[in-house]
N, C-alpha and C positions, 0 to 999 in steps of 0.2 A: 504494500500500500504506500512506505513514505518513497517519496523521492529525493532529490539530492538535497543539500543543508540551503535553502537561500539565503538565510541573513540571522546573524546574533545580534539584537537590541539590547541596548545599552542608554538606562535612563540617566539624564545629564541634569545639572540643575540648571546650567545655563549653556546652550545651544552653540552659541557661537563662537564661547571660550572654546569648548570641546571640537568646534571645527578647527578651529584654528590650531588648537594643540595637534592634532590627526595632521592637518597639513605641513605645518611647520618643524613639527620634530620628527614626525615618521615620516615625511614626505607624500603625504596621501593624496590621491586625487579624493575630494569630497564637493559633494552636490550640491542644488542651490537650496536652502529650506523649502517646504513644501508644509502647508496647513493642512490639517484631516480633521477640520472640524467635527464629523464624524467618530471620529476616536479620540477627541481628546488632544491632540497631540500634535506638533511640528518638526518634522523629522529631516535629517540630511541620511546620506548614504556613502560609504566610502567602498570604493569598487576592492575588490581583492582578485587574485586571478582564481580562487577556487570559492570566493562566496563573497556577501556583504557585510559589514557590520552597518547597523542602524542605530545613530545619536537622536533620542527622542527626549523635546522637554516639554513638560505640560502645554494646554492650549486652552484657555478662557476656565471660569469655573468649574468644578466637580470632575476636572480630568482625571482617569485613575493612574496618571505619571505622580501627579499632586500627592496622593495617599504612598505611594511608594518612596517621592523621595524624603516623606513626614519620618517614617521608616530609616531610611539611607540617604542624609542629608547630603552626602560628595556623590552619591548615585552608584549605579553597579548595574551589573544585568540583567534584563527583566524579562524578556522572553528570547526562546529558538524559534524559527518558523521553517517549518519542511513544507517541500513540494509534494501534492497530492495529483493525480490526475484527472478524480472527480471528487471533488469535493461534496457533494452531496452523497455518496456511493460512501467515502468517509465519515463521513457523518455519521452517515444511519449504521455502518459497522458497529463505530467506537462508543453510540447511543445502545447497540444489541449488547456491548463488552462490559459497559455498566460504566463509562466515562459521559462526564457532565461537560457538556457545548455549553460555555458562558452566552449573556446574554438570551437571545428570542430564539436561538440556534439557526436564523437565516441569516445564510452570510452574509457581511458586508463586503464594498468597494474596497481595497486594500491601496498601501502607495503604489502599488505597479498598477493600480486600474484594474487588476485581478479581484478575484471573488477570497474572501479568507475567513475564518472561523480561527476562537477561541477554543483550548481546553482550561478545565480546573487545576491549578497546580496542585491539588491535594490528592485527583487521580494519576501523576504524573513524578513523584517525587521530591514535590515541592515545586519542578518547573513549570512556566508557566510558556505553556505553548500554543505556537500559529502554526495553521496549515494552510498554506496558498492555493490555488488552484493552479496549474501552467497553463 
């Protein structure tokens, strides 16, 4: 069912320190911010040649980066998201295995424009995971 790692997120308290740091000491190529009002959150992306990391910091009110970083004030990592190829087909599996889909369990728009789902970190290890559509 998974497929490859697409991106380790990484909640920031502040966005643009954290890009800056990416670029300037590790020499990163990193993306322009992008708002996901939707989730909460304004995220950049730093390309890697086998996956992405994701710098997420809160966005307007009630965002749940906000409760994480209440938790982890310099920030740390907050979800993995794997590729799936039907996300709905994953869904309703992981729903028969007795894992809980955050949220209405319909997927939302993700940053790539793709379709994504949450799981529980408590069915998971404590991690707190996304599944993309490709």
């Amino acid at each position: 069912m998974l497929g490859r790692l697409n991106h380790v997120a990484i909640a920031v308290p502040d966005l643009a320190a954290a890009a800056a740091q990416y670029r300037t000491m590790l020499g990163a190529e990193v993306t322009e911010p992008q708002a996901l009002p939707e989730h909460g959150v304004t995220v950049v992306f730093i390309e890697l040649p086998n996956t992405k990391i994701e710098l997420l910091e809160p966005l307007g009110e009630g965002s749940p980066i906000a409760a994480f970083l209440e938790k982890n004030p310099s920030g740390g990592m907050h979800h993995v998201c794997y590729e799936v190829e039907d996300i709905l087909a994953a869904r309703d599996r992981l729903r028969n295995e007795g894992a809980r889909v955050l949220g209405s369990g319909e997927p939302k728009t993700g940053a790539h424009n793709k379709p994504v789902l949450f799981l529980h970190p408590k069915d998971f290890n404590g991690t707190l995971i996304e599944l993309e559509q490709v």
